[in-house]
C-alpha positions, 0 to 999 in steps of 0.5 A: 466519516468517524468510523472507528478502527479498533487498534488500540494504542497510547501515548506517553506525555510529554510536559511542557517547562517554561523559562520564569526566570526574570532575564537582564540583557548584558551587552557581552552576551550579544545575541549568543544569549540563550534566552534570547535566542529561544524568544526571538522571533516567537511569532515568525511562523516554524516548519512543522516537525513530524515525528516518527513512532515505532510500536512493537507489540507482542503476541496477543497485545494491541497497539492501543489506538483507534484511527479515524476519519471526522467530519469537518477534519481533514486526514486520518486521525490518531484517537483514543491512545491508551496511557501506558500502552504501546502508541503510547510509549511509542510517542504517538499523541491524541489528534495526530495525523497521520503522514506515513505507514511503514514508510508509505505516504497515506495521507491522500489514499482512502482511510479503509486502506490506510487501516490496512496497512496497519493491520498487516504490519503484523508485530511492528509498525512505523508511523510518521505523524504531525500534531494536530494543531501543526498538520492544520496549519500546514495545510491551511497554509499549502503546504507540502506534506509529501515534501515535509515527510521526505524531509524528515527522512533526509535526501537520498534514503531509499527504502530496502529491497525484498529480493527473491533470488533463484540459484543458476546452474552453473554460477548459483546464487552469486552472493556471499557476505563479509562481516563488518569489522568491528560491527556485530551482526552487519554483513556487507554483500558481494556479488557476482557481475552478472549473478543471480542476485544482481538479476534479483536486484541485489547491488554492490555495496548492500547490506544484508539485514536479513534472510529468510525469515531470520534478522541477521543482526544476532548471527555470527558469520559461521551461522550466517553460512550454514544458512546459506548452505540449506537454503537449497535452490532459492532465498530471499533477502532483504537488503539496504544500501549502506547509506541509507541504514545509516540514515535509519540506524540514526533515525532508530528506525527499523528495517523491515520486510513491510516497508521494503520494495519487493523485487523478484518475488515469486508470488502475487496476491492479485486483486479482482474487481468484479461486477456481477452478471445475469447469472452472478459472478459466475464461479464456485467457492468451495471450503476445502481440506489440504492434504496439511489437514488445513482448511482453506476458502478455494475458488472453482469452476469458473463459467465460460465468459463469466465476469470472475473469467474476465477479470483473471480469476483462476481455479484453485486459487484461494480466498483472502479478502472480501472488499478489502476484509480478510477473511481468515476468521470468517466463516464460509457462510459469512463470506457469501454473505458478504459478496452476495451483500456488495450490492453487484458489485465485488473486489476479491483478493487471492493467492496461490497455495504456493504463494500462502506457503512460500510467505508463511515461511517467511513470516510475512502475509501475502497481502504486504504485496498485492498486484492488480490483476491489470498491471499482472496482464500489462507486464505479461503482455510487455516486452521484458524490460527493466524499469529504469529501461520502460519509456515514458511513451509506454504510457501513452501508447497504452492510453490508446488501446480501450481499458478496463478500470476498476475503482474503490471509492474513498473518503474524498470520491473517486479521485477524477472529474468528468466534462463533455461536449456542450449538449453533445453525447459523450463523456470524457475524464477532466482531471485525476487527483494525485493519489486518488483512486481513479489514478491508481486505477490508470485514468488519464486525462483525456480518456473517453468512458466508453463503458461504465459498470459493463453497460455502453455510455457512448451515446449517453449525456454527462448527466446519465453517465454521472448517474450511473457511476452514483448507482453503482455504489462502492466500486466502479468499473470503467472501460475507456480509450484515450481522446487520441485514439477515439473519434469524439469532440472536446471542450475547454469547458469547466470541470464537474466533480464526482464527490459524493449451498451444498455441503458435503462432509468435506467442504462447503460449496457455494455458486457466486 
């Protein structure tokens, strides 16, 4: 609580002029008075306003904000705006609250990944925000803050879509684009029925916005097809129904890659949830050379039956983050220091070295769409399905098979209460919190813990179980089943709440 994250941005201010001059009513004027129309009702309570913020930066320049969470105030908290600078002129105020990062709902996920998401936004960033004063009397009244930001967007906005399209044999990409007439730089999309980019989830009516890496918005249509005649076999494009760039282009909000729904894209960064074993966590991490002369942190060996091995973790991968901290600017030693340092327990993320290259090409960091390592092996172990065609019985015929779930505290706990059986063993989830971590993770009502941090808690009482999730720090590991499935007792009872090396010349080894 009250740590600060040093983005540093400012607003401008906006003076406040009141009406002083004396009013006499005349009777022909009615109730289509001006003055008594804005003074009318002044103490019926409004509906707040949020407002959206766009910050460009330049290279080398900060946003010019801090973000925070206090103690006795509820959301994450824009402070410390620099005067002049780029929140500043944006329109970003001190004690606003934020509601959206790049068209993200943050306000019920943990304030550690709501600063991430703003540190991967690279030089544009989007935020929907409440004033202070207005966001605690939304709250204090139970208001729907989700519902005031899908408001403020209007109905029917839908976010734009990276698409990864990959070149078919026969019938090749499937897409071309028609210039908007008399609308410079906008490309309208056409498809092929059954082509390579409908399959990549491009749709009929589209607009492109922009196309490997490039804003189409400053191209002729001759530059636009020498573009697509180098694209080779693959190319990713981001694209927006025409209705709802309207709503953006009038909102002044920009379409961007960050904000978009990825479909079809090749790579992953993948996250792992280890928690460590007799031995450690059971795999090497090497600093190694590329034939590109570059350095990278690469993950090794991993032992037989390991918990790197359990949790997914692939030789050659490289190293991007450490408990959700990039470790670009690290140094090796400083990395092993942070995971032997995370108390037994650690959360990696990684990517391929195609997966690197493939977004350094397009501009974007690979952390902008990350996976769980779990949701990967659940799509790998379904049927193909479309999701629009995924049936709702997918989610409980998964609840009956053991889980393993992994969780990373937040402000708030961990997002689920746990009950048992009255002076009976066993321990089952009450109810999750929307948004929290413990629905992220996939708990479900119902759900027995048969394990908690690798050791059995079957036979164990609620107040052991709650111990042991207490001791286990910052992340959580769960393995459970679902109440159907497993043969245990339940209870109506009320609910309890969880709140609270070696080196050689040309790279670095260490075992974890």
């Amino acid at each position: 609580m009250g740590k600060k994250h040093s983005m540093r941005s400012n607003t401008g201010l906006v003076e406040m002029i009141g009406l002083t001059e004396k009013f006499t009513f005349n009777p022909k004027e009615g109730i289509d008075n001006p003055v008594m129309v804005i003074t009318d009702d002044a103490d019926s309570v409004s509906t707040p306003r949020p407002r959206l913020c766009v910050l460009k930066r330049e290279e080398g320049e900060s946003y010019g904000f801090n973000l925070r969470v206090e103690r006795g105030r509820q959301g994450h908290i824009i402070r410390n705006v620099v005067t002049g600078g780029v929140a500043g002129r944006s329109g970003l105020q001190d004690g606003d609250r934020l509601l959206e990062v790049n068209n993200c709902y943050v306000d019920d996920i943990p304030h550690p990944e709501v600063a991430r998401k703003i540190k991967l936004s690279g030089h544009q960033l989007c935020l929907l925000v409440l004033g202070g004063n207005e966001y605690e009397q939304a709250v204090s009244r139970g208001e729907d803050l989700r519902g005031l930001a899908k408001v403020h967007k209007g109905e029917g906005c839908k976010p734009p879509r990276l698409c990864h399209i990959t070149r078919d044999p026969v019938s090749g990409l499937g897409i071309n684009f028609t210039p908007v007439e008399g609308e410079k730089g906008r490309f309208s999309v056409n498809l092929a029925t059954g082509g390579a980019a409908e399959k990549a989830g491009v749709r009929k009516g589209d607009h492109l916005v922009w196309m490997d890496g490039a804003t189409v918005s400053d191209l002729t249509h001759s530059a636009l097809s020498r573009m697509m005649k180098k694209c080779g076999n693959h190319i990713t494009v981001l694209v927006i129904d025409s209705e709802s760039e309207k709503i953006y282009m009038r909102e002044r909000m920009p379409i961007l890659p960050t904000i978009a729904v990825p479909l079809n894209l090749p790579y992953r960064a993948r996250k792992h949830h280890l928690v460590s074993g007799s031995e450690g966590y059971g795999f090497l991490l090497r600093l190694e050379k590329t034939a590109s002369g570059r350095t990278y942190h690469v993950l090794r060996e991993m032992d037989s039956g390991s918990p790197a091995e359990k949790a997914g973790m692939k030789d050659g991968e490289l190293l991007l983050e450490v408990n959700g901290e990039s470790v670009e600017s690290l140094k090796h030693e400083e990395i092993v220091d942070r995971v032997r340092l995370s108390g037994g327990q650690v959360s990696l993320t990684t990517t391929t070295l195609q997966g690197l290259e493939f977004y350094t090409k397009l501009g974007l960091s690979p952390l902008l769409f990350c996976e769980n390592e779990a949701d990967e092996r659940e799509k790998e172990s379904s049927t193909p399905a479309s999701v629009a065609e995924q049936s709702p019985q997918k989610e409980i015929d998964d609840s009956c098979k053991p889980r393993h779930c992994s969780l990373q505290k937040g402000p708030l706990g961990l997002g689920f209460n746990l009950d048992c059986v009255p002076k009976s063993p066993g321990t089952f989830i009450s109810q999750v919190a929307f948004g929290g971590p413990g629905q992220s993770a996939g708990l479900l009502e119902g759900d027995v813990i048969m394990e908690v941090n690798g050791q059995n808690v079957e036979e164990k009482y609620l107040e052991d179980v709650i111990l042991l999730i207490k001791e286990g720090g910052h992340f959580l590991s769960l393995t459970v089943m679902h109440k159907t499935s497993y043969k245990s007792k339940q209870s109506d009872t009320p609910t309890r709440d969880i709140t609270d090396t070696e080196e050689d010349d040309d790279y670095e080894i260490s075992a974890l």
